[in-house]
Backbone as CSV, one residue per row, in Angstrom:
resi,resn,N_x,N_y,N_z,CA_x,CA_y,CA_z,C_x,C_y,C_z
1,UNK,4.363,-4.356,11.273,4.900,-4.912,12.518,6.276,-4.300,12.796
2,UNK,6.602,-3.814,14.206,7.539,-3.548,14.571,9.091,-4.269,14.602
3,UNK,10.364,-3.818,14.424,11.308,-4.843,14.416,11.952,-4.489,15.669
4,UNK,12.416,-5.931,16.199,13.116,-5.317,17.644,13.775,-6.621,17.821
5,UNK,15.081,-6.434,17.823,15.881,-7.264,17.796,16.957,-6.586,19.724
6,UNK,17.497,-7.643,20.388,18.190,-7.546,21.653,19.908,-7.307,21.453
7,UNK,20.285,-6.482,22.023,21.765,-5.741,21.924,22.260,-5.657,23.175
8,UNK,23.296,-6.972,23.186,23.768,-6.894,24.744,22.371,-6.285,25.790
9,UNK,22.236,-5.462,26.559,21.197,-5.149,28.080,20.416,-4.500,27.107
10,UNK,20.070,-4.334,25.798,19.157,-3.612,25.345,18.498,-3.970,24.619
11,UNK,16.881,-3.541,24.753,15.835,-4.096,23.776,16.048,-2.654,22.363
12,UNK,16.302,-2.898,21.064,15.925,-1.624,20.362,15.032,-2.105,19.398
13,UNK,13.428,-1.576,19.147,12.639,-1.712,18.522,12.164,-0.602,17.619
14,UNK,11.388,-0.899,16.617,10.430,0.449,15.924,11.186,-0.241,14.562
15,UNK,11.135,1.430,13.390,11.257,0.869,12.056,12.187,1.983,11.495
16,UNK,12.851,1.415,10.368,13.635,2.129,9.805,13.846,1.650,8.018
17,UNK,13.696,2.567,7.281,14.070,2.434,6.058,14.545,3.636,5.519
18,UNK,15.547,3.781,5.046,16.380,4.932,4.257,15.316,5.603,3.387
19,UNK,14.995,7.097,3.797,14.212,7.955,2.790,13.197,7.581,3.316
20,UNK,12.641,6.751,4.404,10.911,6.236,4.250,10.514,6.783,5.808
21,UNK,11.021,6.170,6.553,10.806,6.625,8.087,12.056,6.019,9.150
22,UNK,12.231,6.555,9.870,12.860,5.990,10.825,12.442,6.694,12.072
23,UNK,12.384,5.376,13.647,11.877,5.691,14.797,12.365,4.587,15.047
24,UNK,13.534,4.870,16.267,13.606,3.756,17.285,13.672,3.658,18.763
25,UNK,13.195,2.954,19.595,13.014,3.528,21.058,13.897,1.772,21.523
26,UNK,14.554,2.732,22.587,15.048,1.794,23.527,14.669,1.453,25.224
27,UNK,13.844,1.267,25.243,13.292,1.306,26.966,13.826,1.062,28.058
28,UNK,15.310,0.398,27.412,15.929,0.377,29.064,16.117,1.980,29.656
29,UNK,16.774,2.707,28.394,17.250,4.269,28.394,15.932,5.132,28.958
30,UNK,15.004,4.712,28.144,13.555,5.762,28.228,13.774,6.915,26.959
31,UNK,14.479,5.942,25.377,14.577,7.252,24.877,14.231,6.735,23.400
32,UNK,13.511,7.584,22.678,13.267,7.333,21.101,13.936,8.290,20.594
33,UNK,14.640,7.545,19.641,15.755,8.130,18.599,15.016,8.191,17.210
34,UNK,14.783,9.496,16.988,14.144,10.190,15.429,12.965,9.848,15.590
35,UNK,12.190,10.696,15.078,10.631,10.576,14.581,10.259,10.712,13.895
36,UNK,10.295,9.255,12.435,10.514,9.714,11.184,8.594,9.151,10.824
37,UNK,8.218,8.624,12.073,7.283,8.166,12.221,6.221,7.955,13.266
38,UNK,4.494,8.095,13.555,4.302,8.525,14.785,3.839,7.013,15.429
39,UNK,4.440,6.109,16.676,4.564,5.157,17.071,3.519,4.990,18.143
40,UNK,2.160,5.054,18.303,1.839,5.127,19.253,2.640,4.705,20.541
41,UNK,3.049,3.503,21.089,3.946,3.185,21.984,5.189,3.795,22.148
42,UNK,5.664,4.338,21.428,6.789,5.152,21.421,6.374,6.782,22.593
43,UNK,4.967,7.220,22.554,4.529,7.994,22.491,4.642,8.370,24.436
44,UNK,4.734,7.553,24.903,5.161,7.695,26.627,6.389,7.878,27.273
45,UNK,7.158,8.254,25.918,8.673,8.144,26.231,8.918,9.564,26.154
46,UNK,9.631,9.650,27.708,10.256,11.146,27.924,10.529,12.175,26.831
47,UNK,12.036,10.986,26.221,13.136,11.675,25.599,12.955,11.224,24.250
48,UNK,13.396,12.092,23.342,13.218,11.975,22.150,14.057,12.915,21.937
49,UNK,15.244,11.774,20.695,16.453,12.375,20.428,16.536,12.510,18.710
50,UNK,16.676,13.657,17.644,16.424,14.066,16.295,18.030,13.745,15.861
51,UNK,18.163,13.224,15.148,19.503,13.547,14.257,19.697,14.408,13.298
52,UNK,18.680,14.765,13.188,18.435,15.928,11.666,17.325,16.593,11.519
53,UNK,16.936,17.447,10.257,15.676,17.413,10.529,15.454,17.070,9.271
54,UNK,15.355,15.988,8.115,15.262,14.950,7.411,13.670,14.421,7.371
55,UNK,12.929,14.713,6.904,11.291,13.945,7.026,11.659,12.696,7.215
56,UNK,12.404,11.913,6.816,12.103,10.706,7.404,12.773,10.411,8.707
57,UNK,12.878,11.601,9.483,13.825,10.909,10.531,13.200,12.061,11.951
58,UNK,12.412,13.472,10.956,12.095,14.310,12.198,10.370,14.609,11.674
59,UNK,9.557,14.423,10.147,8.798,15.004,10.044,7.345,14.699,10.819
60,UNK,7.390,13.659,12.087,5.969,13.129,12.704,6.599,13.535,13.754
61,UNK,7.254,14.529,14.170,7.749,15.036,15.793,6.612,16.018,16.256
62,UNK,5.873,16.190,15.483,4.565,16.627,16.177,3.434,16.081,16.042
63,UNK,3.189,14.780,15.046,2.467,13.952,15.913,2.564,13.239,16.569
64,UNK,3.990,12.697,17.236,3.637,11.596,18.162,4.080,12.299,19.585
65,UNK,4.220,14.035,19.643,3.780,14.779,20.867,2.221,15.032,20.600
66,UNK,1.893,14.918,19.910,0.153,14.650,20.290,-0.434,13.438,20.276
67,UNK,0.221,12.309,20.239,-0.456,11.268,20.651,-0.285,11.174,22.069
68,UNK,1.017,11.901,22.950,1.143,11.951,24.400,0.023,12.151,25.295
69,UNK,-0.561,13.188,24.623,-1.898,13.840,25.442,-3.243,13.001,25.163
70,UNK,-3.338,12.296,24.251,-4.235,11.136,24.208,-3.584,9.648,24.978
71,UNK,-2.478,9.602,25.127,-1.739,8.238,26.343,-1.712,9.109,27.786
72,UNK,-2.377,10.091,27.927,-2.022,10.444,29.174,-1.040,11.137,29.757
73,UNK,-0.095,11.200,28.842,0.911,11.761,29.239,0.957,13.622,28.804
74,UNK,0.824,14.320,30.180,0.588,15.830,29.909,2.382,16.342,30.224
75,UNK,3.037,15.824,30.512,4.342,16.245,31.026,5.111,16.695,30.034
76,UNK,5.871,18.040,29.822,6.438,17.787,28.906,7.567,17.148,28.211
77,UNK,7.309,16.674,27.080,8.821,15.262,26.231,9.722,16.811,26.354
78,UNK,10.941,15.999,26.643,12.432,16.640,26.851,12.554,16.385,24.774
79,UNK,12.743,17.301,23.727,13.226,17.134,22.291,14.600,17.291,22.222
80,UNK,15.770,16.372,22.550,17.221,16.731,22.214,17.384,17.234,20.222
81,UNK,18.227,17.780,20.181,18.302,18.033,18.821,19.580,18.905,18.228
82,UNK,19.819,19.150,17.320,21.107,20.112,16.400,20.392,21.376,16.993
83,UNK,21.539,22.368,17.571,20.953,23.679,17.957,20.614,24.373,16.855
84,UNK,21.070,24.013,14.740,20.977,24.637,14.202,19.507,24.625,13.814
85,UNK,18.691,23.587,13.922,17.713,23.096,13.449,16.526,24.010,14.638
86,UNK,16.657,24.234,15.482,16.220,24.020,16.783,14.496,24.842,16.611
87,UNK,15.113,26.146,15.751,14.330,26.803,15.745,13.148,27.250,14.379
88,UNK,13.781,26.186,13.550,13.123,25.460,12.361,12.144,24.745,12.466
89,UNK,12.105,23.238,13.799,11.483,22.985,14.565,10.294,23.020,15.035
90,UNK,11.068,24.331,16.086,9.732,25.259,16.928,8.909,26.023,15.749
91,UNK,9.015,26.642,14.604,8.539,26.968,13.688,7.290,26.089,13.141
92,UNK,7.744,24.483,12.925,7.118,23.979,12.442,5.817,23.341,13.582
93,UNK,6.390,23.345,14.528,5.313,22.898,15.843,4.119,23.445,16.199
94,UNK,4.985,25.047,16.541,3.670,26.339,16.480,2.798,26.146,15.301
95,UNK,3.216,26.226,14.045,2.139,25.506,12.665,0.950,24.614,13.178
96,UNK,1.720,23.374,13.333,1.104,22.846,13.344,-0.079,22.723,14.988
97,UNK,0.282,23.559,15.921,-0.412,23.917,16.416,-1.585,24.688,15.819
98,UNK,-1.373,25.361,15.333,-2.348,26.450,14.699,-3.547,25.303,14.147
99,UNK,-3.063,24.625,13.166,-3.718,23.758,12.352,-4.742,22.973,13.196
100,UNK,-4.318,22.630,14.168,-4.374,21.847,15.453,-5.483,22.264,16.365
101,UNK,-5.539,23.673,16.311,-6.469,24.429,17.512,-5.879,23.978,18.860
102,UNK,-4.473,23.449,18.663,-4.198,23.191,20.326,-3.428,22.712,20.449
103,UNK,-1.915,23.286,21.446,-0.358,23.533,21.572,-0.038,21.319,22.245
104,UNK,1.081,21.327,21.863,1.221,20.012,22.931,2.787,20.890,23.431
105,UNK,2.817,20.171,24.570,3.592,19.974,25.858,5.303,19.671,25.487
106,UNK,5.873,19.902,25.276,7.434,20.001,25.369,8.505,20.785,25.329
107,UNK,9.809,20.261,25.631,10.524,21.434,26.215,11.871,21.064,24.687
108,UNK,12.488,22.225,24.148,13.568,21.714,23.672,14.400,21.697,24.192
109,UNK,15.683,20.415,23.918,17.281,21.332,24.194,18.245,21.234,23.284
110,UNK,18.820,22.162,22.727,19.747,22.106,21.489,21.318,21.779,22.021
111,UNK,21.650,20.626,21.118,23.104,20.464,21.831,23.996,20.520,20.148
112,UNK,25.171,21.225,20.511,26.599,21.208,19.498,26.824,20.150,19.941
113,UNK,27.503,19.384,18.991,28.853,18.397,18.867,29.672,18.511,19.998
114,UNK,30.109,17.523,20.641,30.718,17.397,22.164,30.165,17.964,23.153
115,UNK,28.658,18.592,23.430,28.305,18.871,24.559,27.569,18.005,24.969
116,UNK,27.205,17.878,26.289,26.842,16.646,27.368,25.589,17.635,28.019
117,UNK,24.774,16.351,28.124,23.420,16.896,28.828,23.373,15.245,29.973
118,UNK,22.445,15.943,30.957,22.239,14.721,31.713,20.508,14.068,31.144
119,UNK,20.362,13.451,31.098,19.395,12.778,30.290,18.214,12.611,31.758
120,UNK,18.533,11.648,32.519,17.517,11.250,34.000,18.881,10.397,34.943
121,UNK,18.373,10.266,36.181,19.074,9.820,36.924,20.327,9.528,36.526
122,UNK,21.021,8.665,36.225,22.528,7.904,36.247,22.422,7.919,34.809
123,UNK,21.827,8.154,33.884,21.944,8.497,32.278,22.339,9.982,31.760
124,UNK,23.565,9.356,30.614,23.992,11.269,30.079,23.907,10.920,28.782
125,UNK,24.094,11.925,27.859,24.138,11.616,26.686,25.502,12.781,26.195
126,UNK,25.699,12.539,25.059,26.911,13.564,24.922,26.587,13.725,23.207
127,UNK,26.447,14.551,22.662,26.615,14.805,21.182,27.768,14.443,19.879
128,UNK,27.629,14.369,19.305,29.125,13.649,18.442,28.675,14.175,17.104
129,UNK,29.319,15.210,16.659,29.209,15.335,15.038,28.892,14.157,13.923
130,UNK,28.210,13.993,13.056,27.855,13.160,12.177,28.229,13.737,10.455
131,UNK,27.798,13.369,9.741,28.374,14.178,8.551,27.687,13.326,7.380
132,UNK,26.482,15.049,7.266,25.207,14.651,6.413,24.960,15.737,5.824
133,UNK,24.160,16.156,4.880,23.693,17.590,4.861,22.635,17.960,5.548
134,UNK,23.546,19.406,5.617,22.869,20.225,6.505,23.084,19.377,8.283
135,UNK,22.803,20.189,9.403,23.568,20.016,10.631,23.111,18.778,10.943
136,UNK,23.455,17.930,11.743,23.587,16.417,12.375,24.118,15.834,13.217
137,UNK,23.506,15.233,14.359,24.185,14.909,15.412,23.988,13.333,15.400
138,UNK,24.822,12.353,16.277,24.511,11.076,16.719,25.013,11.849,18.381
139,UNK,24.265,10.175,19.169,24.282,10.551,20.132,24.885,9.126,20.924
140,UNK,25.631,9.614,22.026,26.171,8.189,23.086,26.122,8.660,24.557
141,UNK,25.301,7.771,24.733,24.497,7.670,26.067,25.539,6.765,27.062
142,UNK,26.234,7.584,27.988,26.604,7.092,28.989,26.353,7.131,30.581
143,UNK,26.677,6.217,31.619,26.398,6.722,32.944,27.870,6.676,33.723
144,UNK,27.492,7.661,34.562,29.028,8.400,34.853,28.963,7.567,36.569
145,UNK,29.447,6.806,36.711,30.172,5.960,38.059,31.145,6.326,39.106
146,UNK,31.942,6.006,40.432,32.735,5.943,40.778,33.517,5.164,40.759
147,UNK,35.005,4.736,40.851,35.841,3.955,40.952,36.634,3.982,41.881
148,UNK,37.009,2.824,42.605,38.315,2.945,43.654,39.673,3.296,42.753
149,UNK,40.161,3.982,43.147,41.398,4.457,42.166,42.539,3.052,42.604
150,UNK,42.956,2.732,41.822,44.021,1.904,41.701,44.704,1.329,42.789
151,UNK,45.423,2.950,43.269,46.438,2.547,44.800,45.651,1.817,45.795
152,UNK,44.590,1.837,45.666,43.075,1.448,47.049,42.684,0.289,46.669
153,UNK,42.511,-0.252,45.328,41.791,-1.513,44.987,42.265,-2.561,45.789
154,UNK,44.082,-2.766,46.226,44.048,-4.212,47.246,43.960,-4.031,48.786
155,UNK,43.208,-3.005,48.985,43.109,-2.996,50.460,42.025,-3.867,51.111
156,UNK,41.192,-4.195,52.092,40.389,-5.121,52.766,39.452,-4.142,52.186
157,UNK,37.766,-3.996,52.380,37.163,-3.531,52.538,36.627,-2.776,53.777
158,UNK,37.120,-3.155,54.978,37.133,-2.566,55.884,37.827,-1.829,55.929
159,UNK,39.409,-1.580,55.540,40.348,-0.310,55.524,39.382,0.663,54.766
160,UNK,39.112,0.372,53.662,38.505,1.325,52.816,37.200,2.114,53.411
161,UNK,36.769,1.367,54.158,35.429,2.100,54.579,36.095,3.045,55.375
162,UNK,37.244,3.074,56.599,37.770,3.645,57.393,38.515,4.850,56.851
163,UNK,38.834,4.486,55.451,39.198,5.698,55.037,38.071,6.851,54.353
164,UNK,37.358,6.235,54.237,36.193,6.902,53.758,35.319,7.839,54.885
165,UNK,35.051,6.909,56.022,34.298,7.744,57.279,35.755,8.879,57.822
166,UNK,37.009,8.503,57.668,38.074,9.720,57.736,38.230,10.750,56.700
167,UNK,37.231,10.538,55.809,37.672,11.602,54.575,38.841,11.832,53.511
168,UNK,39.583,11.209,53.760,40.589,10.495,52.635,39.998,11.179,51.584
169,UNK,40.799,12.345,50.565,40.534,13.053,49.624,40.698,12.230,48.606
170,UNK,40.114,12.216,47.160,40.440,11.717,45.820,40.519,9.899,45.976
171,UNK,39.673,9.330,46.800,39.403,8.087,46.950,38.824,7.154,45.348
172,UNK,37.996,8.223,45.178,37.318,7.638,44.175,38.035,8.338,42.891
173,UNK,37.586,7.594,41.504,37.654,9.154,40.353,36.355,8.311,39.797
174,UNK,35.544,9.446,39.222,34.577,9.243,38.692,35.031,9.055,36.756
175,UNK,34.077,7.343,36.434,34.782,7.159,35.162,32.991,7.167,34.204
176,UNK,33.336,7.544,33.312,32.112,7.021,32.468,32.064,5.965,31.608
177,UNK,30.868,4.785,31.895,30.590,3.682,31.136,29.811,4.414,30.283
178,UNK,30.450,3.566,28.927,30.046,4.214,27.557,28.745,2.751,27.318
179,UNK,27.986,2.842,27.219,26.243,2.337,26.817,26.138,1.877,25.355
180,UNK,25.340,3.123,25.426,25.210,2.989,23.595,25.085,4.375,22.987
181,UNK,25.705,3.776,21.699,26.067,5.217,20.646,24.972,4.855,19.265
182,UNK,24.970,6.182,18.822,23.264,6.142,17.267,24.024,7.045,16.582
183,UNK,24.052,6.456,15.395,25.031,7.083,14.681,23.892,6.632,13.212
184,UNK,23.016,7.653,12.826,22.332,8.048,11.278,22.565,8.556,9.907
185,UNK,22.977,8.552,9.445,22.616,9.044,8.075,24.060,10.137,8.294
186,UNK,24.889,9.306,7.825,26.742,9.728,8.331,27.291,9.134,7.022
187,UNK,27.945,10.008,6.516,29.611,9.090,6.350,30.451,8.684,6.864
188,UNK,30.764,7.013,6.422,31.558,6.046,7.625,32.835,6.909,8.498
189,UNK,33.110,8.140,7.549,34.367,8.552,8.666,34.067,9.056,10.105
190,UNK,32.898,9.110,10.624,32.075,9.789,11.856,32.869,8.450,12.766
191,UNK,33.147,7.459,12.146,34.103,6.029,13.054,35.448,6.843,13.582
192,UNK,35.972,7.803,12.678,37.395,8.597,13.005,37.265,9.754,13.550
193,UNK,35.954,10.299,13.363,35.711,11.536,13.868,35.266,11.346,15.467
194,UNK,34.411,10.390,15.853,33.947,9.920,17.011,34.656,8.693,17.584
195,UNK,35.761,8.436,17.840,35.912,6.482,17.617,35.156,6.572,18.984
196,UNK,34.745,7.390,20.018,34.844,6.403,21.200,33.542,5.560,21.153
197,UNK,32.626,5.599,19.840,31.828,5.201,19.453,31.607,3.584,19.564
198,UNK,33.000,3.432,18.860,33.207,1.965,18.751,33.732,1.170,20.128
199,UNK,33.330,2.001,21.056,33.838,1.441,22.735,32.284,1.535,22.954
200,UNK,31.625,2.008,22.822,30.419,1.465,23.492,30.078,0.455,23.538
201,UNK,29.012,-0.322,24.542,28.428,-1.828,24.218,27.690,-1.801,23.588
202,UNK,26.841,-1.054,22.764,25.855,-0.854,21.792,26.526,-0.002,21.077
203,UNK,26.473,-0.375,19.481,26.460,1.086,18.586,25.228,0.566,17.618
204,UNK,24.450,1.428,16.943,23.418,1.288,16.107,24.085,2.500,15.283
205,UNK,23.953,1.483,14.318,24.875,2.461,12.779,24.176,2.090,11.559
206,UNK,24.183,3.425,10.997,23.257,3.188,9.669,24.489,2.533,8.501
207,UNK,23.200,1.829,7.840,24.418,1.053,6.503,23.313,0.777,5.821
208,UNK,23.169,2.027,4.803,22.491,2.035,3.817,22.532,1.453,2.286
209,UNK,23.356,1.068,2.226,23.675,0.477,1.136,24.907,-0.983,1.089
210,UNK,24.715,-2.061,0.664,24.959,-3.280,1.195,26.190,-4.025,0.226
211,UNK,25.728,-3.668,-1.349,26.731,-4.906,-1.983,26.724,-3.626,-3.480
212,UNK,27.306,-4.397,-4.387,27.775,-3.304,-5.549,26.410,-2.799,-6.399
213,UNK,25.774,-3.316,-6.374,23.974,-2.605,-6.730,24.504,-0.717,-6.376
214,UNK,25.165,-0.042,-5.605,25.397,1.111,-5.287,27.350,1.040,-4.618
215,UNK,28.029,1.645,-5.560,29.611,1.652,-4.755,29.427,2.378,-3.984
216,UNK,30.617,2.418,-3.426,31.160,2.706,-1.575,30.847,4.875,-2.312
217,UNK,31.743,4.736,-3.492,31.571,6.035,-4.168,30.070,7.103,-4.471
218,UNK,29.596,6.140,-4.727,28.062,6.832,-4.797,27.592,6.563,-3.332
219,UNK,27.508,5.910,-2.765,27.307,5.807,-1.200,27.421,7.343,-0.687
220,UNK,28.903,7.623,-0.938,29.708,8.743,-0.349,29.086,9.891,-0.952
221,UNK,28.368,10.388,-2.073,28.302,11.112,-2.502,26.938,11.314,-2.061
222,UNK,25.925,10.437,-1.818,24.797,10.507,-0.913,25.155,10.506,0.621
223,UNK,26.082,10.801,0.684,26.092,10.795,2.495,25.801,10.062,3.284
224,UNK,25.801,8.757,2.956,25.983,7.780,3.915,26.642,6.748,3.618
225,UNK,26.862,5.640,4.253,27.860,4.499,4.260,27.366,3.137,4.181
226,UNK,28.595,2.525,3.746,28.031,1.435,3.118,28.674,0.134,3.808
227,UNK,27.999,-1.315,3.077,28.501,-1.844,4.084,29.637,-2.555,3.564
228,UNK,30.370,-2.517,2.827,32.224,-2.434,2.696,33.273,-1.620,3.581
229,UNK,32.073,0.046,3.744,32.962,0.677,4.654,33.238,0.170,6.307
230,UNK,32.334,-0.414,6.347,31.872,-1.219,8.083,32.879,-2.478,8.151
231,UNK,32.935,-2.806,6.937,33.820,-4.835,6.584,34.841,-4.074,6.923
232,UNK,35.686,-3.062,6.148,36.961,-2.562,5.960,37.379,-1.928,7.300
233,UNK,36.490,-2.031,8.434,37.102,-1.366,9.728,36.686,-2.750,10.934
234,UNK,36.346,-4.332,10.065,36.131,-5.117,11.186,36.471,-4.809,12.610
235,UNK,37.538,-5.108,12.232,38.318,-5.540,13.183,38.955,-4.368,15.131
236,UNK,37.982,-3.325,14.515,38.392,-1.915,14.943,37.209,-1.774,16.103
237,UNK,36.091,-2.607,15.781,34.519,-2.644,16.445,34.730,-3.173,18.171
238,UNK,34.854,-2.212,18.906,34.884,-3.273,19.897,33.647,-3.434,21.269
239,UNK,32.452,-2.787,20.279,31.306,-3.313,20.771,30.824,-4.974,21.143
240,UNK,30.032,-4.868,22.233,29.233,-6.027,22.532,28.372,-6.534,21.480
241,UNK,27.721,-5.076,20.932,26.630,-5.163,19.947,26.878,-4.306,19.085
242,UNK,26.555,-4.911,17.420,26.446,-3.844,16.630,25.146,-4.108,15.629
243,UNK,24.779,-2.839,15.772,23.217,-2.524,15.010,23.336,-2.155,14.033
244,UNK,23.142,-2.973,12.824,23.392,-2.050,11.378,21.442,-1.826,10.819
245,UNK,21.385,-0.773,10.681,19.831,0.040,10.025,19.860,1.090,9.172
246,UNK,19.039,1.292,8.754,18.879,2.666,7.917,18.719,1.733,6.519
247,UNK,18.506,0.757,6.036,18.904,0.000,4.886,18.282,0.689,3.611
248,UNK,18.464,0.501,2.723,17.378,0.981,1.277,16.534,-0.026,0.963
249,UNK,15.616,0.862,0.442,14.580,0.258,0.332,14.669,-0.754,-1.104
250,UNK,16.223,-0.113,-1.464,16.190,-1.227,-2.811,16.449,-2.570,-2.419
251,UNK,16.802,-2.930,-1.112,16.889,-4.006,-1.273,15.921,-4.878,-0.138
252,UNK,14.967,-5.849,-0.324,14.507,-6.889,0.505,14.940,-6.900,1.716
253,UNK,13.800,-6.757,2.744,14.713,-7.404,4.026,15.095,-8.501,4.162
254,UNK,14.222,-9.816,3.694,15.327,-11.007,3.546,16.605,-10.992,3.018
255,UNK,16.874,-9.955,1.797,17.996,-9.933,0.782,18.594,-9.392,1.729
256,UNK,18.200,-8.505,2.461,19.579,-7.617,3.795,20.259,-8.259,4.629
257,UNK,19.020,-9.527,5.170,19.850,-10.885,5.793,20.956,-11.366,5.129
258,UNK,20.322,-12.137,4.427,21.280,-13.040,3.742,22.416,-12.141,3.243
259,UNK,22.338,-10.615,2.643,23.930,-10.336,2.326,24.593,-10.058,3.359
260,UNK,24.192,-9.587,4.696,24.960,-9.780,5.609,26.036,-10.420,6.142
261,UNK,24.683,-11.487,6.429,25.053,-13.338,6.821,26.344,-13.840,5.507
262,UNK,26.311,-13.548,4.723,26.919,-13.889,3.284,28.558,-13.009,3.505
263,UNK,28.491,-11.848,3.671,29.500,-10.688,3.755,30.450,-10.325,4.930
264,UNK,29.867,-10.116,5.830,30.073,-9.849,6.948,31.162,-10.981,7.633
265,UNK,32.337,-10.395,8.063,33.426,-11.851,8.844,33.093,-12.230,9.823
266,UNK,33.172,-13.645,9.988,32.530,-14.151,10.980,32.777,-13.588,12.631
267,UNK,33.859,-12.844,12.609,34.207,-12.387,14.222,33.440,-11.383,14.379
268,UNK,32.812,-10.502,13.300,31.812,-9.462,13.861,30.555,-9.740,13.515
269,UNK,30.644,-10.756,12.648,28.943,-11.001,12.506,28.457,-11.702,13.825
270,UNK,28.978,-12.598,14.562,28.675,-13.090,15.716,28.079,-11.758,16.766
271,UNK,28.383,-10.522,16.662,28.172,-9.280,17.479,27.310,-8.484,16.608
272,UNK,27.149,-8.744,15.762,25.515,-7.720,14.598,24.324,-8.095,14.323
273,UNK,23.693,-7.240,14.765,21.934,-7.227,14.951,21.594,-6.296,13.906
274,UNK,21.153,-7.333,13.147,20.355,-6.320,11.609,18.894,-6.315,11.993
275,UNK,18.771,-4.808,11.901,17.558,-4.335,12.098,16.495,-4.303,11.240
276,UNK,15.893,-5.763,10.742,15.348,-5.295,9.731,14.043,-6.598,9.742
277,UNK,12.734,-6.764,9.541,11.808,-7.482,9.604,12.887,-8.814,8.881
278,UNK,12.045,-9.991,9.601,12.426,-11.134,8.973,11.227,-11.662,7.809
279,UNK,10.999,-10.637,7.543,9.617,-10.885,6.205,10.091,-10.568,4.740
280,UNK,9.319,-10.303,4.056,9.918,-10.401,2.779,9.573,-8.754,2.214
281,UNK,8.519,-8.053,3.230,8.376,-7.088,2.661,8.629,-5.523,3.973
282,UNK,8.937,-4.299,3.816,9.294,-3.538,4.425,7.738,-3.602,5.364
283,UNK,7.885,-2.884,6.290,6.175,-2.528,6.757,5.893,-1.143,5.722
284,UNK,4.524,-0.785,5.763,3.579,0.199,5.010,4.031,-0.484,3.499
């Protein structure tokens, strides 16, 4: 069974376990993040965004572009991804075409660290270095707005329109609302390397490792973060929502609750959505 827990305006569902699979789709966006797994329902969604290329996070990216063409969907999925990976990828696709007797439908686009793509209508996404082995991106999805600039905000609304049908230069400045940020299989410093991360209304952040069963030290030395490193920057979070996933499989998803619920200070636990079945056992 799928886990899908609500984040401020967002539904984020699918599954995730450290080393096992991870796939999560958000439908307000229209976008599944990693394909560590092939989701049938996942499978109608445009965009599909890789953080790595990690089997558990990229190795079913060609089957669940062939479950598209069995849902109907012949268009091709947009694959965001590390430009280093890009063509590692396409390597492995054509394969498995071969194997296949028959190509599926998609387009790549490789993005570096700080470059911006427009995603669909009023959605962008922008790249953000992560820090894993071998290349890695997280990604924060924003939509780029207008604003009345300051000097204009106490005028009537009728002045304003009048200045507008007169052409009045630099009326507006265009600002970007920051959404949500996916931040995988990182060391916690990607918080200093990226902060504007922690301004989004969504962040979904991996926290693979929970209580002293594994220190913050061995954490670090596996490349990802733990959840002392997340306590030790409370107060810094100034999300609506925060998504902690990626968990190990050493520990219970009930046990992930409760150390949470147990750990976690109460001013940010009120804002964290643990992604994780309320059962006793992982799915598969």
């Amino acid at each position: 069974m799928l886990t899908e827990v609500q984040a401020g305006p967002y539904t984020i569902r699918g599954i995730s376990v450290a080393g096992v699979y991870t796939s999560l789709q958000v439908p307000e966006l229209s976008v599944v993040l990693d394909a560590g797994v092939p989701l049938r329902s996942f499978s109608t969604t445009d965009h599909i965004f890789l953080s790595h290329g990690h089997s558990d996070h990229a190795s079913s990216l060609g089957a669940l572009l062939g479950i598209r063409g069995l849902m109907g969907k012949h268009s091709p999925a947009q694959v965001f991804l590390p430009a280093e990976i890009e063509s590692a990828v396409l390597e492995s696709l054509e394969a498995l075409g071969r194997l296949h007797r028959s190509a599926v439908s998609f387009k790549t686009i490789p993005l570096l660290p700080g470059e911006t793509r427009k995603v669909y209508r009023d959605i962008w996404v922008r790249a953000f270095r992560t820090h894993h082995a071998g290349p890695s991106l997280g990604y924060q999805f924003f939509r780029r707005i207008t604003k009345l600039k300051p000097e204009y905000q106490t005028l009537p609304g009728e002045e304003i329109g009048r200045l507008r049908r007169e052409g009045v230069p630099e009326l507006f400045d265009e600002v970007e609302r920051l959404e949500l940020a996916y931040a995988t299989d990182t060391l916690s410093r990607v918080l200093e390397s990226a902060p504007s991360i922690m301004e989004s209304r969504v962040l979904i952040l991996e926290c693979t490792y929970l209580d002293q069963k594994f220190t913050v030290e061995e954490t670090q030395e596996r490349l990802h973060t733990h959840l002392d490193e997340i306590i030790a920057r409370a107060d810094r979070f100034q999300n609506e929502a925060l998504v902690l996933m990626h968990f190990s499989q050493a520990y219970g998803p009930e046990r992930v609750h409760d150390i949470i619920r147990q750990r976690v200070p109460p001013a940010l636990l009120e804002r964290v959505r643990v992604f994780a079945p309320s059962t006793s056992h992982w799915f598969g």
